[in-house]
C-alpha positions as a Markdown table, in Angstrom:
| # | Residue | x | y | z |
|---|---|---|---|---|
| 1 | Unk | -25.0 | 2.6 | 22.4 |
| 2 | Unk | -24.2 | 6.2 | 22.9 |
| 3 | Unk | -23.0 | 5.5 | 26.6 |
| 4 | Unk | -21.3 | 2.5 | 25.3 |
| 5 | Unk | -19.0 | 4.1 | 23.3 |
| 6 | Unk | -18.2 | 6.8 | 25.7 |
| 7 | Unk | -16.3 | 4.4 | 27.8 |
| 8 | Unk | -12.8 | 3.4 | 26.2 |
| 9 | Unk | -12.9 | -0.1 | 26.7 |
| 10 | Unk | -16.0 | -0.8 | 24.9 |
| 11 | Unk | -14.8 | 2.0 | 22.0 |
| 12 | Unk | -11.9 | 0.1 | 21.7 |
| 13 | Unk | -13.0 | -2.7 | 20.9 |
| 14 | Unk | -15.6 | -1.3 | 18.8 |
| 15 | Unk | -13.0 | 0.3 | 16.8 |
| 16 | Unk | -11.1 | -2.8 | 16.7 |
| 17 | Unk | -13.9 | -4.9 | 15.5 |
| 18 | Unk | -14.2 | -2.4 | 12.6 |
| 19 | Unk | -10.9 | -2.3 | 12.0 |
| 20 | Unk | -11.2 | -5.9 | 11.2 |
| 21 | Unk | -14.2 | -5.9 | 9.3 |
| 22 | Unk | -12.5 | -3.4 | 7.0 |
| 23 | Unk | -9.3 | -5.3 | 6.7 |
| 24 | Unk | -11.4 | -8.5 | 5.5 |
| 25 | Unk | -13.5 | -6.3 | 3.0 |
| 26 | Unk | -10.0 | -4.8 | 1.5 |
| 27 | Unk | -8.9 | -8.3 | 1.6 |
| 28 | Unk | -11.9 | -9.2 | -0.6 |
| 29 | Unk | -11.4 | -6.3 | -3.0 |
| 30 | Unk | -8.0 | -7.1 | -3.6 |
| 31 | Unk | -8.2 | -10.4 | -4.3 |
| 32 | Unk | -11.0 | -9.5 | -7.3 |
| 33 | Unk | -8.7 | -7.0 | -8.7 |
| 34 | Unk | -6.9 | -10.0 | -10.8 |
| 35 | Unk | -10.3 | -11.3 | -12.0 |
| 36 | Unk | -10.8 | -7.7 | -12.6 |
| 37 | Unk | -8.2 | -7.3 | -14.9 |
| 38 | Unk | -8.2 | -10.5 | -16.5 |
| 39 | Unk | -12.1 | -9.8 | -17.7 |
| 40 | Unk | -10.7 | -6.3 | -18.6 |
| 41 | Unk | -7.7 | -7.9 | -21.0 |
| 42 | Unk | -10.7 | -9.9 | -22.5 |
| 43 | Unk | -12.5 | -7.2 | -23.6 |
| 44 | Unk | -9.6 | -5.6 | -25.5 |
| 45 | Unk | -8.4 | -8.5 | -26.8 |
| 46 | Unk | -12.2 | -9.0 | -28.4 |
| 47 | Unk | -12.2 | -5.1 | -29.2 |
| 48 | Unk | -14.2 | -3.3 | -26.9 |
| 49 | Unk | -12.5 | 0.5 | -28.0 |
| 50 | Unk | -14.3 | 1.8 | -25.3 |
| 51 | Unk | -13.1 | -0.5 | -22.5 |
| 52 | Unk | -9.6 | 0.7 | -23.9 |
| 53 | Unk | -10.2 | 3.9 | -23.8 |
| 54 | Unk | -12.0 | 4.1 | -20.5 |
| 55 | Unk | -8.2 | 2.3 | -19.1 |
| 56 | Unk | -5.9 | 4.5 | -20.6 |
| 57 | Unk | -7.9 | 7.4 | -19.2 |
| 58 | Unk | -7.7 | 5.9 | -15.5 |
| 59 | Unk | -4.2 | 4.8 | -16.1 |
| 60 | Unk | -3.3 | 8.7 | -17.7 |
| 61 | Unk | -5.7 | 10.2 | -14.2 |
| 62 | Unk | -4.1 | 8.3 | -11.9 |
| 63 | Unk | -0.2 | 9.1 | -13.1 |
| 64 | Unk | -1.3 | 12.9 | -13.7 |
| 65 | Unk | -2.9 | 12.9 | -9.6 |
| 66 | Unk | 0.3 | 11.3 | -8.2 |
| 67 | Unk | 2.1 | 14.6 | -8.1 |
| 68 | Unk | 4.4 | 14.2 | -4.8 |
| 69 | Unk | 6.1 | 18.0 | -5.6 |
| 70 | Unk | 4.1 | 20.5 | -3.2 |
| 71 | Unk | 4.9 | 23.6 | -5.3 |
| 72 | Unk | 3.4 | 21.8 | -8.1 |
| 73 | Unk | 1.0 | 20.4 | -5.8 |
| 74 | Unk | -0.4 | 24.2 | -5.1 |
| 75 | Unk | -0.4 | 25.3 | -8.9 |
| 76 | Unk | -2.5 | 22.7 | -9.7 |
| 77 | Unk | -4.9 | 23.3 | -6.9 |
| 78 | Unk | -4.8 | 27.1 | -7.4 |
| 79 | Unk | -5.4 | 26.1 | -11.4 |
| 80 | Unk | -7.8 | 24.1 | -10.8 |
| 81 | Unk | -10.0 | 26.4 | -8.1 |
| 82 | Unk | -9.6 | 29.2 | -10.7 |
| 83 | Unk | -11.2 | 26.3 | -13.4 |
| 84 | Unk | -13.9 | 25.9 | -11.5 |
| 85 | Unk | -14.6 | 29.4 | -10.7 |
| 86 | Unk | -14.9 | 30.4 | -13.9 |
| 87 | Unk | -16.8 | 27.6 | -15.2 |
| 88 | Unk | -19.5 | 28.6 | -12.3 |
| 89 | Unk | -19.3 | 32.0 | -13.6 |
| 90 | Unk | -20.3 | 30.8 | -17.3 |
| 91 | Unk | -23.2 | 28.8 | -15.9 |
| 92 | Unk | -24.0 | 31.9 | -14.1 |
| 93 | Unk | -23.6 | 30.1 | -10.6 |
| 94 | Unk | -23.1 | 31.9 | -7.1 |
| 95 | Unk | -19.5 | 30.7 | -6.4 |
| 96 | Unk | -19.9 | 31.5 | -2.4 |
């Protein structure tokens, strides 16, 4: 197989083949998303707190990682490098 994919013919089509398979999988994944949500509506409508809170979470993670600025972009990674590093050091981890 090795020898195979060295030759660019054969590797594109390989790719191109999992290319596809991907695309049909997404396809697939996407079109359970609105069963998905539906079953997730049914468990808040019938209560379930901790289907709710388990949402708002995702929905609060998802706007809060959308940052698009690149100066906020580096704060956040240099705050949240300096967060881990000193959470190693209070479990007395090596942080190399």
């Amino acid at each position: 197989m090795s020898r195979w994919l060295a030759e660019p013919k054969f590797q594109a089509r390989f790719n191109l083949g999992r290319r596809h398979q991907r695309e049909i999988v997404f396809g697939r994944i996407v079109s359970l998303t609105e069963k998905a949500s539906r079953c997730v509506e049914k468990a808040i409508d019938s209560g379930d707190a901790r289907v709710a809170l388990a949402l708002l979470k995702e929905v609060v993670r998802v706007n809060c990682d959308a940052r698009i600025d690149p100066d906020e972009l580096r704060m956040r990674n240099l705050f949240d490098s300096l967060h881990y590093h000193q959470s190693a050091k209070g479990r007395g981890e090596s942080q190399n």
